[in-house]
C-alpha positions in Angstrom: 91.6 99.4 138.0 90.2 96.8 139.9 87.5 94.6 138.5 84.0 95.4 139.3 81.3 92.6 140.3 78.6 94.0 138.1 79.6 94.8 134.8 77.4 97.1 132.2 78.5 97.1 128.6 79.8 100.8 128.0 77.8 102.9 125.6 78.4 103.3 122.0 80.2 106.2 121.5 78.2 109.6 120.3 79.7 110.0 117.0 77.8 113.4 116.2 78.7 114.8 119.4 81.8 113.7 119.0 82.1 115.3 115.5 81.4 118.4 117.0 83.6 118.6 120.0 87.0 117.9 117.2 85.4 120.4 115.0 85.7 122.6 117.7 88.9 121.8 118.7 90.1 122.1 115.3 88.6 125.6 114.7 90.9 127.0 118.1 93.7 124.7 116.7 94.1 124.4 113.1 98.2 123.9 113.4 97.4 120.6 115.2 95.1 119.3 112.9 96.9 120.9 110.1 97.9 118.4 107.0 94.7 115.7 107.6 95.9 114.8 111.4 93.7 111.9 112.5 91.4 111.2 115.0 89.5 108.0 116.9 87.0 108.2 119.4 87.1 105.7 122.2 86.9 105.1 125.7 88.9 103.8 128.5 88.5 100.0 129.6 85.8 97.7 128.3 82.8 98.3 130.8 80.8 101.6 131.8 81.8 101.8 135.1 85.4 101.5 134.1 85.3 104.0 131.6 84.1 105.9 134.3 86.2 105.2 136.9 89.6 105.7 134.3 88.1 108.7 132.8 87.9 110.3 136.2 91.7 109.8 136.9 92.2 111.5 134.0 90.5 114.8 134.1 91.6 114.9 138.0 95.0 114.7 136.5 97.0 111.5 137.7 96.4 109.5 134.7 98.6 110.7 131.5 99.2 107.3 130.2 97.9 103.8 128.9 98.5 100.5 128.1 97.0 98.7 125.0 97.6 95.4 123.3 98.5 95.4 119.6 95.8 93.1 118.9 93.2 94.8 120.2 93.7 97.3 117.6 94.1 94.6 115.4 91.0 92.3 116.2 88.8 96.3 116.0 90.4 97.3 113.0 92.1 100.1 114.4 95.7 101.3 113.8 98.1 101.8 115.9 98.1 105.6 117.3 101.3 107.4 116.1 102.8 110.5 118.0 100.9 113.7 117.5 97.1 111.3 116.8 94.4 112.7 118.7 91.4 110.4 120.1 88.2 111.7 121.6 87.4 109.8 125.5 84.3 109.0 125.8 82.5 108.4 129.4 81.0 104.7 129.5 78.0 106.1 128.3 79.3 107.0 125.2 79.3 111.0 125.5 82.8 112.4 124.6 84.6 114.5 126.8 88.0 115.3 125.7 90.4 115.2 123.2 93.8 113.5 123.9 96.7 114.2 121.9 99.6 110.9 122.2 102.7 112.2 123.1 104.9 109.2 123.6 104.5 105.8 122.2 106.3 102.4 122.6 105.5 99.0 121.8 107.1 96.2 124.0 106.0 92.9 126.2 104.3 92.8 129.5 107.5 92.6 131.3 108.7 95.7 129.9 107.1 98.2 131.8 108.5 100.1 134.8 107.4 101.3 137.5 107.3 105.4 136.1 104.9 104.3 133.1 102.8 102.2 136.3 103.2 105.7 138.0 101.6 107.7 134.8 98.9 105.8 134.6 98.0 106.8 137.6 95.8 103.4 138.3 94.9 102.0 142.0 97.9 102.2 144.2 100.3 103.5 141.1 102.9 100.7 141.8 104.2 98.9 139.2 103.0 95.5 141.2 99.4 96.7 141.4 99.8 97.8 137.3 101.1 94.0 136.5 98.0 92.7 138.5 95.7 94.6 137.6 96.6 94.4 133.4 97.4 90.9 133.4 93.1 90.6 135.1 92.1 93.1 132.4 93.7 91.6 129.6 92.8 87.6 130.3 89.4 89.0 130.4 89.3 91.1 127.3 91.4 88.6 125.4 89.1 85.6 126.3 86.1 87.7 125.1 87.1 88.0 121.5 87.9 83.8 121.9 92.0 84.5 122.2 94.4 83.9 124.9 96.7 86.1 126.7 100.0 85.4 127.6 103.3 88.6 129.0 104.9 88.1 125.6 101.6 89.9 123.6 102.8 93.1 122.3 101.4 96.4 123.7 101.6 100.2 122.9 102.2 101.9 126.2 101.2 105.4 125.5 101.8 109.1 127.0 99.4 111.7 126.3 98.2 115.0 127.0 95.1 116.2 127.6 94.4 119.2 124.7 90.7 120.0 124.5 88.0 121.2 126.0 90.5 124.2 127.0 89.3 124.3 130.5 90.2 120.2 130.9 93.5 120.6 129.0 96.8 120.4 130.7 98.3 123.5 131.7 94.9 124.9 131.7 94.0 127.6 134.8 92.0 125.7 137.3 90.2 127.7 140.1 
C-alpha cells in the first residue's frame, strides 16, 4: 500500500475485547483451538490509516496473504506463526475484528516472491512490480524505526490465511 503523507500511530490493540471475540470463537470452534492452539492479536501495517486501508482489503476479500520480516517478530518478541496459529486484526484503532487462521507459511528473501503471492495480497495494483515497490518502502521505513537497516536478503514469512471468525466475515460465509 502506498505510503500516506500524514501518518497517526495505530492504536494499541483492545486486549479485553479482543479476549472476548477468541472466546467466542472458541466456544463455536473448540476442534480449532483444541490442544492449547495459540493466538496473537495484531494489526496490519504500522500506521492507523494503514491498518485501515489493509484491513479493508481483507474483509472485501482480495487480500488472503502477507508479508513479514523475521526480525520484526524478533525485535517484538513475537514467534514466528506456524500453520493452523490464529491472530486477531485489529483496525488501526486498536478494536479487533477478525480472527485469521495461517494456512500457508514460507520463509525466503525479498527476491523470492512471485507474482501469485503479490496477487494474494491483494495490495495496490496486485502486480508483483507494485508488491516489490511497495515492501521494499514499507520495510526501509519500519526497519529504520527500530535503528536497523533493510536490505532483499532479510528473511521474511510470507503467509496465506483464511479468514475464520466472526462467521458472517469468514471465508465461505453467505454474503447477501
Amino acid at each position: 500500500m502506498s505510503d500516506a503523507d500524514a501518518r497517526t500511530p495505530a492504536g494499541e490493540p483492545d486486549l479485553t475485547a479482543a479476549a472476548a471475540m477468541w472466546d467466542a470463537y472458541a466456544a463455536a470452534h473448540p476442534q480449532a483451538v483444541a490442544s492449547g492452539a495459540e493466538h496473537t492479536v495484531e494489526r496490519f501495517g504500522d500506521s492507523e490509516q494503514l491498518a485501515d486501508a489493509l484491513l479493508e482489503i481483507v474483509l472485501s476479500g482480495r487480500k488472503r496473504a502477507t508479508a513479514e520480516l523475521v526480525s520484526e517478530f524478533l525485535a517484538a518478541g513475537e514467534q514466528l506463526p506456524r500453520v493452523g496459529s490464529h491472530w486477531i486484526a485489529c483496525d488501526g484503532r486498536g478494536a479487533p475484528r477478525i480472527v485469521i487462521r495461517s494456512t500457508e507459511l514460507r520463509v525466503g528473501p525479498f527476491g523470492s516472491v512471485d507474482a501469485a503471492f503479490a496477487a494474494d495480497e491483494g495490495e495496490d495494483d496486485g502486480s508483483l512490480a507494485s508488491w516489490q515497490d511497495e515492501h521494499r518502502r514499507y520495510w526501509q521505513r519500519t526497519t529504520a524505526a527500530r535503528g536497523a537497516t533493510w536490505n532483499e536478503q532479510d528473511e521474511i514469512v510470507f503467509e496465506r490465511f483464511a479468514v475464520v471468525w466472526p462467521p458472517e466475515l469468514a471465508d465461505g460465509a453467505v454474503r447477501g
